[in-house]
N, C-alpha and C positions, 0 to 999 in steps of 0.2 A: 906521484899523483894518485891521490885517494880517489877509486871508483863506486859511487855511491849504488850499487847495484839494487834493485826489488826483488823481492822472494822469487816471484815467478819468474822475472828474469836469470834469476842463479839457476834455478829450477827446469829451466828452458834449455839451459847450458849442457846442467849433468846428462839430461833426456837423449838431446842432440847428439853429445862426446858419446854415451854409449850405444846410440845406433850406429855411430859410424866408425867403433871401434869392433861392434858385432857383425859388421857388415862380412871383412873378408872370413871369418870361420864361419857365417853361414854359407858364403861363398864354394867353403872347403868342402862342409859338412854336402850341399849340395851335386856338388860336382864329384866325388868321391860316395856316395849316399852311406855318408857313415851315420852309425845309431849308437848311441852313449847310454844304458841307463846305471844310475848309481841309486843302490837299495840299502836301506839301513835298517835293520830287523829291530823294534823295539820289544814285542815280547810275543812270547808264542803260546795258545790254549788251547790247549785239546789238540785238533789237527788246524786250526785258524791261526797262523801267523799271523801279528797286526805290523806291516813296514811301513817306512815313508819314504818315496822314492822320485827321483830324477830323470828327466828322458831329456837327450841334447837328440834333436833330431833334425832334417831341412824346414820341418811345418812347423816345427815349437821356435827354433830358432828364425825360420821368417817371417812369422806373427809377431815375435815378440819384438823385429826389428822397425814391422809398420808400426807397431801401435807405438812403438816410444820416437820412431820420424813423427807421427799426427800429435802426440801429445806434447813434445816438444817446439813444435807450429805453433798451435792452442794456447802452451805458454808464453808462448812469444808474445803471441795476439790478445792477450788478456793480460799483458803489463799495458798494454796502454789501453783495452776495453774495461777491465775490473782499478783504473788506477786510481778514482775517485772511490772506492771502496773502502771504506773505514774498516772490516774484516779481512784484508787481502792475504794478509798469513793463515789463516784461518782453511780459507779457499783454496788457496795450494796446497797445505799437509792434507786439506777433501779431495783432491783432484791426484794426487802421487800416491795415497791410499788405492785410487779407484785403479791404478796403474798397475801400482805394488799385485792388485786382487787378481788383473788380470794374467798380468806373467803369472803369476801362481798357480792359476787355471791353467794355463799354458804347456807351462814344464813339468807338474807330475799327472803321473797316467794313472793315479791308486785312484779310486773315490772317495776315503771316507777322508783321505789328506784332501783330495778336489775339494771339498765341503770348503778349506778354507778361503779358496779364492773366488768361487761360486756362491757364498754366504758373504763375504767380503763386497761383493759388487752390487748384492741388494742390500744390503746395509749402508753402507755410502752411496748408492742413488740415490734413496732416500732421503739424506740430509742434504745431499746434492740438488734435488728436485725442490726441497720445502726451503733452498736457502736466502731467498726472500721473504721474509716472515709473515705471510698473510693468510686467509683462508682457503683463498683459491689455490696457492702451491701446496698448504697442508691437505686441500681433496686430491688434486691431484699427486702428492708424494704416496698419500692410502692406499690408489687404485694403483697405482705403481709397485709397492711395495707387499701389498696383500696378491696382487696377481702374481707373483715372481716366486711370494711362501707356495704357491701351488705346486711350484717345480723344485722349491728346494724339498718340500715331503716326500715328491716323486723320488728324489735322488734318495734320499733315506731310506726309502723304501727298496730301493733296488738294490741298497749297501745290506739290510736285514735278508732279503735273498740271499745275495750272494754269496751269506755265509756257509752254502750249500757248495761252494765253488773251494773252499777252505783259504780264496785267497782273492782281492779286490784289484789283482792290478786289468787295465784296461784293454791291455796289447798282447795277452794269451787268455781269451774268453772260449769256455768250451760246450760242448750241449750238455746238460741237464732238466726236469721233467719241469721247473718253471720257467722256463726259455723266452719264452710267448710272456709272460710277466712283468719280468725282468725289461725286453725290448719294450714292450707299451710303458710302460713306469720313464723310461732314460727319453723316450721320444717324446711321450705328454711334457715332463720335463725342459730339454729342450724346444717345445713349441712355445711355454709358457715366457723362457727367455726370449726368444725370437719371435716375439709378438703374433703367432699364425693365429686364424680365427679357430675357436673363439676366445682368444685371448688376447685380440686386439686393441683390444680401447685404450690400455695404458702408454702406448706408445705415442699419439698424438698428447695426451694429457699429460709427458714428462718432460713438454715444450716450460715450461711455468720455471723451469732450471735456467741459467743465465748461458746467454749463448755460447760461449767458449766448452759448456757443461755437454750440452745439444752436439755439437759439433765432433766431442770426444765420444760421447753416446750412441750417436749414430751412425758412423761411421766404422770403429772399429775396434769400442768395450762394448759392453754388457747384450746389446742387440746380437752380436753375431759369435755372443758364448755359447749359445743354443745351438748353432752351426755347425762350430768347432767341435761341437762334445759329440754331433753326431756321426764327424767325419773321424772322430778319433772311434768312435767305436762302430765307423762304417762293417767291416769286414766282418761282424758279430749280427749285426742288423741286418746283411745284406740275405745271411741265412734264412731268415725268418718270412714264410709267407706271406704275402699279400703287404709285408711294410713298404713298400718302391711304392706302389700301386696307393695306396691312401695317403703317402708323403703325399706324394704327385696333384692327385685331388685334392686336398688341403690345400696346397702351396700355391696351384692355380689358382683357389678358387681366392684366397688372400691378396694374389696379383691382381686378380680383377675388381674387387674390392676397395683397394687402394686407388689403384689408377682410375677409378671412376670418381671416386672419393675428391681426389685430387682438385679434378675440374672443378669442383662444386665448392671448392672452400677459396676464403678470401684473405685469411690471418698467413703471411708470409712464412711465417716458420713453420706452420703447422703441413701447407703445403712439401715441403721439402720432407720432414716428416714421414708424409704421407707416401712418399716417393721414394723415402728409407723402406719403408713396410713391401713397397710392391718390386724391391731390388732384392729384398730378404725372403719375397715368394721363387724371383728368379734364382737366388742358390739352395733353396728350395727343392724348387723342380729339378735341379741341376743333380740332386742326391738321387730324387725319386727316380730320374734317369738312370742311376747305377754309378754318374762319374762324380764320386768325389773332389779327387783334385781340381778337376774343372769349376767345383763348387769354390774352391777354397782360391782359387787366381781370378776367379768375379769376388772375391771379398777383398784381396786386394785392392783389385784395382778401383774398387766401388769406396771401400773406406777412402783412398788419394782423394777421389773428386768430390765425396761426400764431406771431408770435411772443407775444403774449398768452398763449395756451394755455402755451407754452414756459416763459414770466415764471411765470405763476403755480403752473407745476407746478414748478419751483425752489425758489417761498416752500413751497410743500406740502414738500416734500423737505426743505430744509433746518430746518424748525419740526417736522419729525420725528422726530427724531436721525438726519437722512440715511437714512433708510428709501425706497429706490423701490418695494418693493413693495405694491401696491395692496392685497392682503389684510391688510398688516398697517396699514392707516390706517381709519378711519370717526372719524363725528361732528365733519367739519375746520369744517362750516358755523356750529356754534355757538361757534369760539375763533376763525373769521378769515371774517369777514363780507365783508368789502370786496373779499379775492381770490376768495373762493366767486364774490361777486359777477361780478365780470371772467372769473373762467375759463366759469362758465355763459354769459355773453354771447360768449365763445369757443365753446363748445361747441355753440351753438345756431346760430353762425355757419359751423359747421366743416357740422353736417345739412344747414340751406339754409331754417334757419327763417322764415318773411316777416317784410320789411322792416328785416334785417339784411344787411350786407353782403354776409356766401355767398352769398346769397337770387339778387341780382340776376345774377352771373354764372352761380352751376350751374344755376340753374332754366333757366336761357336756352338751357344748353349741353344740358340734357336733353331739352328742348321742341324744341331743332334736333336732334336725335338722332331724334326720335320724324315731322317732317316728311321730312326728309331720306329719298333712296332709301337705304336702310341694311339689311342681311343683318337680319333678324328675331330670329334669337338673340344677335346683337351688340345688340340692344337691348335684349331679355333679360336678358344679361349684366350691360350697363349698371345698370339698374334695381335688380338684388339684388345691385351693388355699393351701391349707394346704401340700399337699407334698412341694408346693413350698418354702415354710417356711422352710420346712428341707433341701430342696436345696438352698437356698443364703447362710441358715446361717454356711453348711457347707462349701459350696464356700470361704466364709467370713474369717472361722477360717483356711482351706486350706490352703491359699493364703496368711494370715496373721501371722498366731502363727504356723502353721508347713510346710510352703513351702521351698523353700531352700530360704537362704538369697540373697539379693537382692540390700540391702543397704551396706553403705559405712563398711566395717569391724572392724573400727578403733570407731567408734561409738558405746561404752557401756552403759546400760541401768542400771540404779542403782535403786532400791528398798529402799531408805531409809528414801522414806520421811510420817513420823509419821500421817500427816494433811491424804495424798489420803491413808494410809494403812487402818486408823480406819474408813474413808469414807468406801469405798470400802468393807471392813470385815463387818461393819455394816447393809450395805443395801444386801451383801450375805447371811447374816443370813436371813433377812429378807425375802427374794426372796428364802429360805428353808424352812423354818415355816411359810411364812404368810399363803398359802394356806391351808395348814391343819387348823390352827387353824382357821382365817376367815371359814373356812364351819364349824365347831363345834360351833361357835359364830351367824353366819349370818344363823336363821332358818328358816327364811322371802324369800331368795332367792330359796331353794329346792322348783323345779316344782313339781307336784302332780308325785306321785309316776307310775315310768314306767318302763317295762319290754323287754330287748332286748334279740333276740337270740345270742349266744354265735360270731358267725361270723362277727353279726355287730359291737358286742361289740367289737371286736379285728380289726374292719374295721380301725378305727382311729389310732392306732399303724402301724397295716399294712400300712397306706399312711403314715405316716412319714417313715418308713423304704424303702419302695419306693422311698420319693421325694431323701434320700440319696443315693442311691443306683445311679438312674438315673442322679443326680449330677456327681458323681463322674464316669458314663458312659460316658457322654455326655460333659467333661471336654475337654475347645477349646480354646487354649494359640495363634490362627492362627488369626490374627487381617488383614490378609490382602486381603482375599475373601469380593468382593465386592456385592454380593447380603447377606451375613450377615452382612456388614458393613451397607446396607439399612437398613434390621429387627433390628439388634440392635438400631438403631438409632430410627427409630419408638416404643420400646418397651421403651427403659431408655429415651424415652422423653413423656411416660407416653401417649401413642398412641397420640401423637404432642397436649398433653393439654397444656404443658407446653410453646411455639411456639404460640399457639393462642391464647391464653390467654394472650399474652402479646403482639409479635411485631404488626402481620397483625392490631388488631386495630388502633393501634395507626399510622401503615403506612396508614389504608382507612383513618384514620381521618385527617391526615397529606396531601394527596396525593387530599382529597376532599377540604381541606380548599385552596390549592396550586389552583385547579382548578376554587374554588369561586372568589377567588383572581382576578386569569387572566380574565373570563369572567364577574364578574360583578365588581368588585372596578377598575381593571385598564380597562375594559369594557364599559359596558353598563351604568355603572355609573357618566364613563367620558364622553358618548355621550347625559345624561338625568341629569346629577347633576351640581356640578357647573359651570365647564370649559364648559360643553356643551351649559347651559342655557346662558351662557354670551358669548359663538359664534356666537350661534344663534341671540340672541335681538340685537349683533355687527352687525352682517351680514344683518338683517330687517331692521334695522337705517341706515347700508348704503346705502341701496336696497330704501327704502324709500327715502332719501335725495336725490340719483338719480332721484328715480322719480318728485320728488317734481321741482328739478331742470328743467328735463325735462319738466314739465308741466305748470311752470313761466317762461320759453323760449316759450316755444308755446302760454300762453296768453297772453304774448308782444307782440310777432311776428302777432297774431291775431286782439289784438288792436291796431298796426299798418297799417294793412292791411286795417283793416275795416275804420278808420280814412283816408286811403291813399282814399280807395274806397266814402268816403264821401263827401271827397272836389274836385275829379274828377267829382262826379256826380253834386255838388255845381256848379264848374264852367263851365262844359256845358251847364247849363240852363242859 
C-alpha cells in the first residue's frame, strides 16, 4: 500500500525520529555533564587561528531537542493548516532552513562560524514574515528584518575585536583593554534578537507570517537566540560592571511594556505575541539576576506552551472565517472542546498556575527577585507585570472561548482533523510534565538554597489572583470615550515604539532629501554647476565682445582723429 505522504508531513516525521533519537544522549550528556567539543583548524595568520568548531553539551543538545519536538508539532499542524496552499513545498524547505539556522546557532561556540546560523534566521524570517505576498507583510518583513541587521553588525563588530583575543571561541573569553566593547556590542546584539526595548516593535509586526511561522518564532527560534547567546557567553558578561544591573532594567521595563500592551490590543495573535515579549523580559530578568540556567528552563518550558497557545489560536482563526479579532469570536468552548481544552492548559501555563509547567520556572524566577538584593521598585515592577499576565490572558479566553457569540451562527467548528489533534495533545502533555521533570533533570539551574517567609511565598499566587480579579473589574466593552481612545492608543502601540520606529524616520529622511533636493540640486547647484558655469562664461563672452567691440571703435575713431589732427598740422606749416 502506497502512502501518499505531504512534504511537511515527511518533514514532521524526520523532526519528530530525531528528537526522540537525541533524546537519551542528552539524557547521557546530562546526567554525566559531559562536554564534547570538536575544532577544525582551517588556516592560521599571524597569531589568529581562523577554526570551525562543535560543542555537544547538556544546553546545546537540550535546545536542540525542544526546538525540533516544537517544529515537528508545527509540521504536523500545517499539513492540514497550509494544505490548501498552492506553495506548500516551498514553506517547508522555509521552515527546515529556519530549523537547520538554529541548531547551527546552537552547536558551535566560534562567532564568526555563529554568523552562519544567526544570519540564516534573519534571512529566512524574512521570507517567512513577507510569505504572503502583500504590502502589509512586505512592511512588516522590513521592520523585522532591518531591526535584526542591528545585531548582526553588532556581532561583526565584536568578531573585529576579538581579533585582539587571537581566537573567537565563546567558552574561553579572557580580559583584554576592549572588554567593556566587546560585552555592549554581544548584548546590544542579543537585545535586538530578543525584541527588548527599544527594539520592540518588530516582534508584534512579524504576526503578518502564517501561523505555524508565529508559533515556531515565538516560542523557540529566532526570539530566544538573543538569550541563548547571552547565556552562552554568560560567564564572560557576568565580569563586566554594571551589565546584571542594566539587563535587569531593560528586561523590566520590556515586561511591563508588554503586559500593559497586552490588555489594550484586540488582534488575537498579536496578543499572544505580546505575551511572547513580556515572557522574553522574564528570562531577561532572570540573567540580570546572575541565574542563567534558570534563564534557559523558563525557555523551555515557555517555548512547550507558547507554541500550544500559537497551535491553537490558528484552529481558533481559521474555524472562524479567519477572523483575528477577538471581539468578533465568543462561545469557541462549546463547537471545539478539545482545543478550548489545550489553549486553557496554555493559558494557565503562560500565568504560572501550580503544577503546570510555567509554574516551576516563573515562580522560581519571581521568588529569586523577591530574595535577592534588588532595587524595591524593580520588584514592584516585576509583580504588576505579572498580574497583568493573568489579566490579558483572562481577557483573551473571556472574550474568546466563553463570551457570548459574536460570529456568524451558521458557522460550525469541527474537531476532526487527526494532523492539529495529535499536534496539539502532544505539546499539552508537554506543557504538563515538562516542568516537573526539567527541574528533577536540570540540577545546574537550582539557585543556592533560599528561604522565604510564608507571605512572600504566597506573594506570587496572590498577584496572579489579583491581576484576575482586577481584569475582570475593570472590564470596558465602551470604545467610544475619547481620552481612553488616546491611552489605549499609546498603550497597544507599545508607548508609540512601534510609530517611531518606523514612519517618522523614514518621513525626516524623506522630508530632508525633498529639502536637499530643492535647495541644492535644483538650487545652488543650478547657479555653481553646470547650467550656471555656462551662463556665466556666455554672459563674460558676451560682456567681453561688447567691450572688445567698444574699444576697436574707439581705436579707429582715435586713429582717425589723430591722422585728421596730423595732416591739418602738415598743412598749416
Amino acid at each position: 500500500m502506497h502512502l501518499n505522504l505531504k512534504s511537511s508531513s515527511i518533514s514532521s516525521i524526520f523532526l519528530l525520529s530525531y528528537s526522540i533519537m537525541l533524546f537519551p544522549t542528552t539524557m547521557m550528556f546530562i546526567l554525566f555533564n559531559k562536554n564534547i567539543i570538536l575544532e577544525w583548524s582551517i588556516f592560521q595568520m599571524s597569531s589568529c587561528s581562523m577554526t570551525f568548531m562543535f560543542i555537544f553539551d547538556p544546553i546545546s543538545l537540550s535546545f536542540s531537542n525542544v526546538v525540533c519536538l516544537i517544529s515537528g508539532c508545527v509540521m504536523l499542524f500545517s499539513s492540514s493548516y497550509m494544505s490548501h496552499d498552492p506553495f506548500l513545498k516551498r514553506f517547508v524547505w522555509l521552515v527546515m532552513l529556519f530549523v537547520l539556522s538554529m541548531n547551527m546557532l546552537v552547536f558551535i561556540p566560534s562567532l564568526p562560524a555563529l554568523l552562519l546560523g544567526w544570519d540564516g534566521l534573519g534571512i529566512v524570517s524574512f521570507a517567512l514574515v513577507i510569505y504572503y505576498q502583500n504590502m502589509k507583510s512586505l512592511g512588516a518583513g522590513m521592520v523585522t528584518v532591518l531591526a535584526n541587521r542591528i545585531g548582526d553588525v553588532m556581532i561583526l563588530i565584536s568578531i573585529g575585536l576579538l581579533v585582539l583575543q587571537g581566537h573567537w571561541s565563546i567558552i574561553s573569553m579572557w580580559d583584554y583593554y576592549l572588554t567593556a566593547w566587546t560585552a555592549f556590542t554581544i548584548t546590544l546584539a542579543a537585545m535586538t534578537k530578543s525584541a527588548q526595548i527599544p527594539f520592540s516593535s518588530w516582534l508584534p509586526a512579524a504576526m503578518a507570517a502564517p501561523t505555524p511561522v508565529s508559533a515556531l518564532v515565538h516560542s523557540s527560534t529566532l526570539v530566544t537566540a538573543g538569550i541563548f547567546l547571552i547565556i552562552r557567553f554568560f560567564p564572560f558578561l557576568n565580569t563586566i560592571s554594571g551589565f546584571k544591573s542594566c539587563l535587569l532594567f531593560i528586561s523590566v521595563l520590556t515586561l511591563l511594556m508588554a503586559g500593559i500592551g497586552a490588555n489594550y490590543e484586540n488582534d488575537l495573535k498579536k496578543i499572544i505575541a505580546l505575551s511572547t515579549l513580556s515572557q522574553l523580559g522574564v528570562m531577561m530578568m532572570s540573567l540580570g539576576l546572575g541565574m542563567p540556567y534558570l534563564a534557559l528552563f523558563h525557555l523551555y518550558t515557555h517555548a512547550l506552551f507558547k507554541a500550544l497557545l500559537f497551535l491553537c489560536a490558528g484552529m481558533f482563526i481559521h474555524n472562524s472565517s479567519n477572523t483575528q479579532d477577538i471581539r468578533h469570536m465568543g462561545l469557541l468552548f462549546m463547537q471545539s472542546p478539545l482545543t478550548t481544552t489545550c489553549m486553557n492548559i496554555a493559558n494557565l501555563s503562560l500565568c504560572g498556575a501550580p503544577f503546570l509547567s510555567g509554574f516551576y520556572s516563573k515562580d522560581l524566577i519571581l521568588e529569586l527577585s523577591l530574595s535577592n538584593s534588588t532595587n524595591f521598585l524593580m520588584v514592584l515592577l516585576i509583580f504588576l507585570a505579572t498580574g497583568m499576565t493573568a489579566a490579558y490572558s483572562f481577557r483573551l479566553s473571556f472574550c474568546s472561548l466563553w463570551g457570548l457569540i459574536k460570529g456568524s451562527s451558521f458557522h460550525e467548528k469541527q474537531e476532526m482533523d487527526p494532523y492539529v489533534n495529535w499536534a496539539t495533545t502532544t505539546l499539552s502533555l508537554a506543557a504538563i510534565v515538562a516542568g516537573f521533570s526539567l527541574q528533577n533533570i536540570f540540577i545546574d539551574f537550582n539557585p543556592l538554597p533560599f528561604v522565604l517567609p510564608f507571605f512572600l511565598k504566597m506573594l506570587t499566587m496572590f498577584v496572579i489572583l489579583s491581576g484576575l480579579f482586577m481584569a475582570f473589574m475593570t472590564w470596558d466593552t465602551n470604545y467610544d470615550n475619547e481620552i481612553m481612545n488616546k491611552i489605549k492608543f499609546f498603550f497597544s502601540t507599545m508607548w508609540f515604539l512601534t510609530p517611531i520606529s518606523t514612519q517618522p524616520l523614514t518621513k525626516f529622511s524623506m522630508i530632508l532629501g525633498t529639502n536637499i533636493m530643492k535647495s541644492i540640486d535644483m538650487g545652488w547647484l543650478e547657479i555653481l554647476g553646470g547650467q550656471g558655469s555656462s551662463l556665466i562664461v556666455s554672459d563674460m563672452s558676451t560682456k567681453n565682445q561688447k567691450i572688445q567691440i567698444k574699444s576697436f571703435n574707439f581705436f579707429i575713431a582715435l586713429i582717425l582723429f589723430l591722422t585728421l589732427t596730423f595732416y591739418m598740422s602738415f598743412f598749416t606749416f
